[in-house]
Backbone as CSV, one residue per row, in Angstrom:
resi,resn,N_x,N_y,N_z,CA_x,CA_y,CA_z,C_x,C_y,C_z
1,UNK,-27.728,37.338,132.177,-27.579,36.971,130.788,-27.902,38.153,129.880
2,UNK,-28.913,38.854,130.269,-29.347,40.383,129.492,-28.167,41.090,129.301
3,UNK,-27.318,41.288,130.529,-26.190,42.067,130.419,-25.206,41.656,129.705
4,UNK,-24.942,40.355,130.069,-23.779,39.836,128.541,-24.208,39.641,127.102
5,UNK,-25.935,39.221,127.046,-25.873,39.524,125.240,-25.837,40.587,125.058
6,UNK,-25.733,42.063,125.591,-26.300,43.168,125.059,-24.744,43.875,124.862
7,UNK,-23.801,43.286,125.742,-22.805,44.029,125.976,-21.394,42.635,125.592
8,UNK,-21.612,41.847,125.595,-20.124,40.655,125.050,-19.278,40.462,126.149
9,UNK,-19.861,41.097,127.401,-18.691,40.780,128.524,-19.330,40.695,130.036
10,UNK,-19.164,40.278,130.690,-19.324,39.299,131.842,-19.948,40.887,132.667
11,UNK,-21.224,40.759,133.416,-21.506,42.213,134.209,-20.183,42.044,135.753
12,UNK,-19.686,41.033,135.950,-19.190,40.980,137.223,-17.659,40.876,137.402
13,UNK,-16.619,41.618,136.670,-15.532,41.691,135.954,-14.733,40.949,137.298
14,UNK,-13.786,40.777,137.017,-12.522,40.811,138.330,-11.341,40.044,137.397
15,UNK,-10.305,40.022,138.335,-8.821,39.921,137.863,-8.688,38.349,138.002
16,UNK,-9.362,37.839,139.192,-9.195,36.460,139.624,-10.716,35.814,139.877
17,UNK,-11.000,34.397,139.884,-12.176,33.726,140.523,-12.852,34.044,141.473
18,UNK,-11.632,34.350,142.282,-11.995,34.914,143.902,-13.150,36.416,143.362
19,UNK,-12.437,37.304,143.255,-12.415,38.342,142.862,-14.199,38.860,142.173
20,UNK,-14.237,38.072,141.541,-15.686,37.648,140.833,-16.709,37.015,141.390
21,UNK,-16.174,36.313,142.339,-17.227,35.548,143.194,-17.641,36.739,143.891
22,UNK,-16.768,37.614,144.521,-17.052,38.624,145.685,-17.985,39.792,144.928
23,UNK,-17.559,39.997,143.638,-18.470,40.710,143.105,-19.534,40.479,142.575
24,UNK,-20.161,39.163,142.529,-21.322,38.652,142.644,-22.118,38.703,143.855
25,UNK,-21.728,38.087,144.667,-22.163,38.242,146.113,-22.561,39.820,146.500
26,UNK,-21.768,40.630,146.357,-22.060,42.281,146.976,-22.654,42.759,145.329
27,UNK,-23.030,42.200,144.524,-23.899,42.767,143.406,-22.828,44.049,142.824
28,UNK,-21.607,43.792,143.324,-21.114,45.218,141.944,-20.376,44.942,140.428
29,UNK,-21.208,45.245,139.872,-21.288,45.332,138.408,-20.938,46.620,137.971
30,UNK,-19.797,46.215,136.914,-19.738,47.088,135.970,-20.340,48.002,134.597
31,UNK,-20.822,48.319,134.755,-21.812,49.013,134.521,-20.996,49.770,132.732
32,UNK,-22.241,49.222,131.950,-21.479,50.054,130.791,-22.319,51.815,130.584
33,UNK,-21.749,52.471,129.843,-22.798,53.285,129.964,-23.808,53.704,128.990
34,UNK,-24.653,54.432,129.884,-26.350,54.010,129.481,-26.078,55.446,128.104
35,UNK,-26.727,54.692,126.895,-26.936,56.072,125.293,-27.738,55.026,124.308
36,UNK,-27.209,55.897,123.199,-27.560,54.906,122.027,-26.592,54.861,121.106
37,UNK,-25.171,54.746,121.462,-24.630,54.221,120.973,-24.471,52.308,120.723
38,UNK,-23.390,52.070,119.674,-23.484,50.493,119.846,-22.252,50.412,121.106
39,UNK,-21.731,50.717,121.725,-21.128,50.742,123.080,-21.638,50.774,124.036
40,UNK,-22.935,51.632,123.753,-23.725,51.683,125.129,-24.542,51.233,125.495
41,UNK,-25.302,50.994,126.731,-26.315,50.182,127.285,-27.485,51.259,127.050
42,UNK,-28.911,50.427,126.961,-30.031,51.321,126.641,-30.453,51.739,127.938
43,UNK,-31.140,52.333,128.338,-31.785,52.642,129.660,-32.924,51.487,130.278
44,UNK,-33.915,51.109,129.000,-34.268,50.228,129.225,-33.479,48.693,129.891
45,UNK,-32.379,48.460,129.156,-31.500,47.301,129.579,-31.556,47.327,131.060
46,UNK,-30.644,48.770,131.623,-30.274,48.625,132.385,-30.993,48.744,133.978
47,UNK,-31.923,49.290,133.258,-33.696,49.401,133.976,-34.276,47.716,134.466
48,UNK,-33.854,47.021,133.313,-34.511,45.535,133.583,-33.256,44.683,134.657
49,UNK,-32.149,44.921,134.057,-31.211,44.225,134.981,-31.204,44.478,136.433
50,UNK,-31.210,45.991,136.646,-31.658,46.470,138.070,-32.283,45.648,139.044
51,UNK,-33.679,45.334,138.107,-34.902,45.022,138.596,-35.122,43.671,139.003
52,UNK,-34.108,42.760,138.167,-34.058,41.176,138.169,-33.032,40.997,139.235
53,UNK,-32.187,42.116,139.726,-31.208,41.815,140.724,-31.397,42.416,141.988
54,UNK,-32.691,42.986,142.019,-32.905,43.671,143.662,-32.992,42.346,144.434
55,UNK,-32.617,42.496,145.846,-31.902,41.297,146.145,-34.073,41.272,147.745
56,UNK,-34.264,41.721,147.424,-35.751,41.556,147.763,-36.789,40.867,147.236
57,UNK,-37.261,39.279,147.372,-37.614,38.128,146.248,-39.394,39.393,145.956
58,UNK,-39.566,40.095,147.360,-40.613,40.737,146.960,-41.243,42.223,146.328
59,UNK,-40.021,42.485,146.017,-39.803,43.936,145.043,-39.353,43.737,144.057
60,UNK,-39.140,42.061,143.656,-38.042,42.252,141.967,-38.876,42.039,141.302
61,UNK,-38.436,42.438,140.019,-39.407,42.471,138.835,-39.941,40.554,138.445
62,UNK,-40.842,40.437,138.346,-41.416,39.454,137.976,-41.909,38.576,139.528
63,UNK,-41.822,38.921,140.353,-42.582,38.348,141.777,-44.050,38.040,141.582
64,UNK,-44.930,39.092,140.608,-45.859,39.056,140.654,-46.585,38.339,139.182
65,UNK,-45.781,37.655,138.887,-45.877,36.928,137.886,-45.188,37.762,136.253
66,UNK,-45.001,36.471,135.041,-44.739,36.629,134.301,-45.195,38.135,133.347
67,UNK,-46.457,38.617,133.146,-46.913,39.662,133.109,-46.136,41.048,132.954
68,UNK,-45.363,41.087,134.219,-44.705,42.056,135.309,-43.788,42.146,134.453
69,UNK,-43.102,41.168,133.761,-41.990,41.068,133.008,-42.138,41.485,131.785
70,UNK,-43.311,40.966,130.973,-43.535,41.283,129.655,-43.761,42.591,129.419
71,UNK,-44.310,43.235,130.293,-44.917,44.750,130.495,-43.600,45.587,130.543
72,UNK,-42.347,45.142,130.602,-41.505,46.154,130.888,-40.750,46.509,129.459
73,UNK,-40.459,47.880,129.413,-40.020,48.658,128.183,-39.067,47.790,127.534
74,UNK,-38.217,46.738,128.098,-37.128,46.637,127.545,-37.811,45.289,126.572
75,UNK,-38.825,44.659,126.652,-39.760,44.093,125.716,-40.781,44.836,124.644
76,UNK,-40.816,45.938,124.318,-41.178,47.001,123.896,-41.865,46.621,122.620
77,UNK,-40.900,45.842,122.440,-40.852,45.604,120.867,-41.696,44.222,120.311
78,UNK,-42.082,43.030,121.672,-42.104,42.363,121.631,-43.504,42.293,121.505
79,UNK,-44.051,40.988,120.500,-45.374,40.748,120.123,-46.104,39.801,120.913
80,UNK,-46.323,39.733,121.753,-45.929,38.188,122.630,-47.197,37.234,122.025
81,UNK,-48.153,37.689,121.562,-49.576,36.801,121.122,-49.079,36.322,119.952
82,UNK,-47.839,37.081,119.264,-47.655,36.444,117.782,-46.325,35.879,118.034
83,UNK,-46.011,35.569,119.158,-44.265,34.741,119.356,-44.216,33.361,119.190
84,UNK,-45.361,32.400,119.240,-45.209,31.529,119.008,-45.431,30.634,117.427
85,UNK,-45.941,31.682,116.661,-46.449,31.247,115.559,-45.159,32.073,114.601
């Protein structure tokens, strides 16, 4: 979901259903590229998506709880003690 709000288009492109399924399964994503343009993906983004898709339940980002997640750059910005108020 990171990858489609940041970017307006699906990370797992293909021509057909088929096509998309398979590129889900073998994880290849199209990849926009990483700047600071409004075209491009941040480093951070693409740092977090990485991390949520290592296909190891015990190396991906957030295994070790919620924390793991908040701590990462691509929340940078985020206040988390003042998010609910």
């Amino acid at each position: 979901m990171i990858y489609e709000f940041s970017t307006g288009v699906s990370p797992f492109g293909g021509e057909s259903v088929k096509e998309i399924e398979e590129n889900i399964r073998n994880h290849r994503i199209e990849w926009i590229p990483v700047g600071n343009g409004p075209e491009q993906m941040t480093p951070e983004t693409r740092d977090i998506i990485e991390k949520f898709l290592e296909r190891d339940p015990r190396k991906r980002l957030g295994f070790h709880g919620a924390a793991e997640i908040k701590e990462h750059p691509f929340f940078k910005e985020i206040d988390w003690k003042s998010l609910k108020s």
